[in-house]
N, C-alpha and C positions, 0 to 999 in steps of 0.2 A: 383117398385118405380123408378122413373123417374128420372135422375141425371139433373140439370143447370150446364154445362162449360163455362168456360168464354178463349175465347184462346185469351192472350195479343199477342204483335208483337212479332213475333219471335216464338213461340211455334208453334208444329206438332199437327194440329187437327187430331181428330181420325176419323175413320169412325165407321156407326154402328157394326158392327161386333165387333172390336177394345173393343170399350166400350161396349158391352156384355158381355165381358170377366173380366169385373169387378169383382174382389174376394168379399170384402165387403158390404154386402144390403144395410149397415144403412146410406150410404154415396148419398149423393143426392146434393149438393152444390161445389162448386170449392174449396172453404176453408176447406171446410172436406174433399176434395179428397189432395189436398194441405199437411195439415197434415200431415194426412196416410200416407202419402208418407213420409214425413219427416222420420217419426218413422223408416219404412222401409228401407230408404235410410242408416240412422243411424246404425242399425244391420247391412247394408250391407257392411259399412264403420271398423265398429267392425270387422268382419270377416275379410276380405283384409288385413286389418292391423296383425290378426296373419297369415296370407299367406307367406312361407319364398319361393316357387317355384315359378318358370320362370311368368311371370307376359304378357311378350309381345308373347302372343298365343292367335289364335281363343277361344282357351278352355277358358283360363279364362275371354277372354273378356264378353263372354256369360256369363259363372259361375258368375263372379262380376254382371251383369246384373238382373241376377234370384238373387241373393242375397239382392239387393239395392230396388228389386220390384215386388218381387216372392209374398208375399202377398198381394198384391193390384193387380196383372194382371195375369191372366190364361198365358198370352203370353209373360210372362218376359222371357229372355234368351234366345229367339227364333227373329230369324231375321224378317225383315218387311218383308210383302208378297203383298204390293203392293208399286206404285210409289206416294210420299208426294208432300210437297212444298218444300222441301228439300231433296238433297243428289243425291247419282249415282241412276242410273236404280237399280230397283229391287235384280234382276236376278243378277248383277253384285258385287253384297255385298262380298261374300264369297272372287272374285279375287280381288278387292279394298284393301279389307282387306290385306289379304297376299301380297298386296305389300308393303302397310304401313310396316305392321310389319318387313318384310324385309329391306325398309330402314331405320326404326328409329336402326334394328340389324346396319346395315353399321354406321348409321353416329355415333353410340358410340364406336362401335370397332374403327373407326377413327378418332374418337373426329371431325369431319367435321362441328361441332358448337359448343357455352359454351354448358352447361349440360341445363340450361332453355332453350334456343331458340330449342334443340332436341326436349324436353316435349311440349312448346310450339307449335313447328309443328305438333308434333303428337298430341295434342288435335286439331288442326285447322281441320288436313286430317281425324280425326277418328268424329267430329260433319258434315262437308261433306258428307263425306259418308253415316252417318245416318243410322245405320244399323236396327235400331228399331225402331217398332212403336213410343213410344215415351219413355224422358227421357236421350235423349241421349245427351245435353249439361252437363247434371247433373252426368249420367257416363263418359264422357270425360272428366270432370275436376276433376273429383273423378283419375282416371286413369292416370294424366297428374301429380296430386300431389304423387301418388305411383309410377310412372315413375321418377318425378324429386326427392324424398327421396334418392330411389335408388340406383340414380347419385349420395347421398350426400349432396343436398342440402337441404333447408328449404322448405315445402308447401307452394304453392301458397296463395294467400290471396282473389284473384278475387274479386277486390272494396272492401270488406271487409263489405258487405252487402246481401242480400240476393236477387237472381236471379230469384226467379220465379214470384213475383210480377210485373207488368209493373211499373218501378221506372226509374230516372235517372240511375242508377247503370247497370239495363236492356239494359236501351237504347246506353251506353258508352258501353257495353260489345259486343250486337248485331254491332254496327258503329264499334269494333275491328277486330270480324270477318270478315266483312264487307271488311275491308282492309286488310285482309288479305285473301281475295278472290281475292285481285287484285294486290296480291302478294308485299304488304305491311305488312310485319310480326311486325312492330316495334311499335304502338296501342296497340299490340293484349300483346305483352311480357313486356309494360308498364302495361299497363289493368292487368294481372296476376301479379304482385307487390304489385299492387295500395294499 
């Protein structure tokens, strides 16, 4: 059975291989893949939250990943294996990563930001780097509200609408990032309030 995607602005198209790896047969439209995901994101979300271990490691970044989309993708939890529209080279995911992780370790042992603006950069540098096929706005900000709890603080609210549709709320979240590639962080940690 043949799937329609619809990829709005902002979303990592797959390639074919990608979407072979579809778990699901019955799923053939965007809104049905849309869902599914939902569901899946949901239990992923479920788990994480009884997680009391270290949270900023390669391992659980993956482990959350297979969690949030392990049933909809043969290839959840596993890094991309080629170059998107987005993120570092390939090949350079695994050393990206580990520097993240290493400096979001620094700036909190040094309080070197409030507790948001940490979470907030480390969701900017971990959708960057794009480590997966897709999904990955959707595990960074999953990751950035278990980051900022943490800290002690309250989850993000991110527009307080829903991001995968092409909506205003999309297009104000993508134009955050956006400035925040150009190293304009203060969009991005409004936008996470919003």
């Amino acid at each position: 059975m043949a799937i329609n995607l619809d990829f709005p602005p902002g979303v990592t198209p797959l390639d074919g291989d990608e979407l072979a790896s579809l778990i699901p047969s019955h799923i053939t439209t965007q809104g049905e893949l849309n869902e599914w995901e939902q569901l899946n994101i949901v239990q992923g979300e479920n788990w994480a939250r009884k997680q009391r271990k270290e949270i900023l490691n390669e391992a659980f970044l993956r482990q959350l990943h297979k969690q949030m989309f392990g049933e909809t993708w043969k290839w959840a939890g596993d890094f991309r294996k080629s170059d998107k529209n987005i993120g570092v080279d390939w090949l350079k995911i695994g050393v990206e990563l580990k520097k993240l992780l290493d400096d979001t370790h620094f700036q909190i042992e040094h309080a070197s930001y409030p507790p948001d603006e940490i979470a907030i950069r480390f969701h900017h540098r971990l959708v960057a780097i794009h480590s997966f096929p897709n999904g990955n706005g959707r595990h960074a900000r999953l990751m950035a509200d278990l980051l900022i709890e943490r800290l002690g603080k309250p989850r993000f609210t991110w527009g307080s609408h829903g991001l995968v549709d092409a909506n205003d709320t999309r297009k104000n979240y993508i134009a955050a990032l956006q400035a925040a590639d150009r190293r304009d962080i203060a969009p991005l940690l409004a936008f996470a309030r919003s």
